[in-house]
C-alpha positions as CSV (number, residue, x, y, z in Angstrom):
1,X,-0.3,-38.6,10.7
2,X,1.9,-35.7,11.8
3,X,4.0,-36.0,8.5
4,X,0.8,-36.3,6.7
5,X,0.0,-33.2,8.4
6,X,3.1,-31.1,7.7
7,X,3.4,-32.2,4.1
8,X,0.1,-30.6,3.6
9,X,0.9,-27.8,5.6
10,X,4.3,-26.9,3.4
11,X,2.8,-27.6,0.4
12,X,-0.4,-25.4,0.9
13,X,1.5,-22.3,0.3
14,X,2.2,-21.5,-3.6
15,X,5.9,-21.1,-3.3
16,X,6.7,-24.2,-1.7
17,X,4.3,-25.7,-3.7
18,X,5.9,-24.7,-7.2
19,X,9.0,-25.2,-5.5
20,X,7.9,-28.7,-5.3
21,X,6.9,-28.8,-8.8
22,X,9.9,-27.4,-10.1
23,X,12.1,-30.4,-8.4
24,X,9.9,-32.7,-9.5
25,X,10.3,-31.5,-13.2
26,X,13.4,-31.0,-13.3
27,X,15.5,-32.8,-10.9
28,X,18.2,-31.6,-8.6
29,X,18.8,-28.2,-8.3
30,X,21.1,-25.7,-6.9
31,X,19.2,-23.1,-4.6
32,X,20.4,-20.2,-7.0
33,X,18.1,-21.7,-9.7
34,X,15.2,-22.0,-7.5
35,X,15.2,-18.0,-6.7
36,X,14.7,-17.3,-10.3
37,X,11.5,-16.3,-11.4
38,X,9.9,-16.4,-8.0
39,X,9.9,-12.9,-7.0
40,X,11.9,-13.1,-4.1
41,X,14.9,-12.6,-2.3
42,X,17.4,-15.7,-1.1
43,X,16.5,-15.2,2.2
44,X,12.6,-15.6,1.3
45,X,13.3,-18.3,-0.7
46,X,15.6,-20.4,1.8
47,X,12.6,-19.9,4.4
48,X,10.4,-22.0,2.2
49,X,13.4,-24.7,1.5
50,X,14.1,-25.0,5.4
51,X,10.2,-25.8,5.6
52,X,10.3,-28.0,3.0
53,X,12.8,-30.2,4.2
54,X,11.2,-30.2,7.5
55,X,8.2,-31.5,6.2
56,X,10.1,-34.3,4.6
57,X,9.6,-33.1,1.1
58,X,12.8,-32.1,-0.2
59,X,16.5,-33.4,0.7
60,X,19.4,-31.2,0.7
61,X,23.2,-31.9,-0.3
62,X,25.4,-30.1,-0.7
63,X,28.5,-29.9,-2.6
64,X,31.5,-27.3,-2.9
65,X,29.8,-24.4,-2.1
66,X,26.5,-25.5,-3.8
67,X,23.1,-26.3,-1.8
68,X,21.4,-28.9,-4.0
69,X,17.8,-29.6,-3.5
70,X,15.7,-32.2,-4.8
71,X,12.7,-34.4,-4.0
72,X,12.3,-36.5,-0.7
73,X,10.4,-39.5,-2.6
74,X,9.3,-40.5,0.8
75,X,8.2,-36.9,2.0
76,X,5.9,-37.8,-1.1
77,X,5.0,-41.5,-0.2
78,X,3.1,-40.0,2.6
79,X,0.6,-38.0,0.4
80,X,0.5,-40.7,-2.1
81,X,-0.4,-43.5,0.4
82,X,-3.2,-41.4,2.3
83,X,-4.7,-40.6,-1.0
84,X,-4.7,-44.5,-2.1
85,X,-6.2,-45.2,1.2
86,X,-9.5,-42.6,0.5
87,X,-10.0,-44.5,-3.4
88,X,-13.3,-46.4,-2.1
89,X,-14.4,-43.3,-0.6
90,X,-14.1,-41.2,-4.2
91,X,-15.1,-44.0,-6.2
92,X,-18.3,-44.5,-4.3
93,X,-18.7,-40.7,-4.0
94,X,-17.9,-40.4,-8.3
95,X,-20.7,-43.7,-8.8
96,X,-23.7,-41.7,-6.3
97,X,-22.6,-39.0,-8.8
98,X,-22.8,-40.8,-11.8
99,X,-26.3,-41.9,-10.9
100,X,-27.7,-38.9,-10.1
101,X,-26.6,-37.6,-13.2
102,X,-28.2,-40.7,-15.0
103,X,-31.7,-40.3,-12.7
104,X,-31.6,-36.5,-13.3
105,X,-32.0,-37.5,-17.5
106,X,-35.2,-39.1,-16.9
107,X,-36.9,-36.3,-15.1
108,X,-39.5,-34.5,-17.6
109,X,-38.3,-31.1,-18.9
């Protein structure tokens, strides 16, 4: 649950998270590449890797003098696997809806 916790927690703010996206689009990535575009210094933006990695989303390598990020499948297994877990609970939720819906057509206009 704690992972659960902190991979929400990284990803809920809209840096990390389009960091996140970005990795997941294209790949590994040097940090240089991830600074563009964002608005921010270095500094800024290796703040929101260090939390990322943290949280178990991203893995870091480096090689040379490169830092190269990409995506911590696992960090994302977490997310993945609680979501699974709550599919009775929206498909249930998604057929109460359906019905209403279908209840709400026979009502007199």
């Amino acid at each position: 649950m704690t992972q659960l916790l902190a991979a929400f927690s990284a990803l809920s703010d809209p840096t990390r998270f389009a960091i996140v996206e970005q990795l997941m689009a294209e790949g590994e990535l040097p940090a240089g590449d991830l600074v563009e575009g964002k608005g921010m210094s270095g500094a800024a933006i290796s703040r929101h890797l260090k939390l990322l990695r943290e949280a178990g989303l991203i893995a870091q390598r480096i090689s040379g003098t490169q830092r190269l990020y990409s995506i911590a499948p696992e960090g994302l297994r977490v997310i993945a696997d609680w979501t699974i877990s709550k599919r009775s609970f929206w498909e249930s939720s998604l057929d109460r809806l359906a019905a209403a819906i279908e209840s709400d057509k026979t009502w007199p206009t």
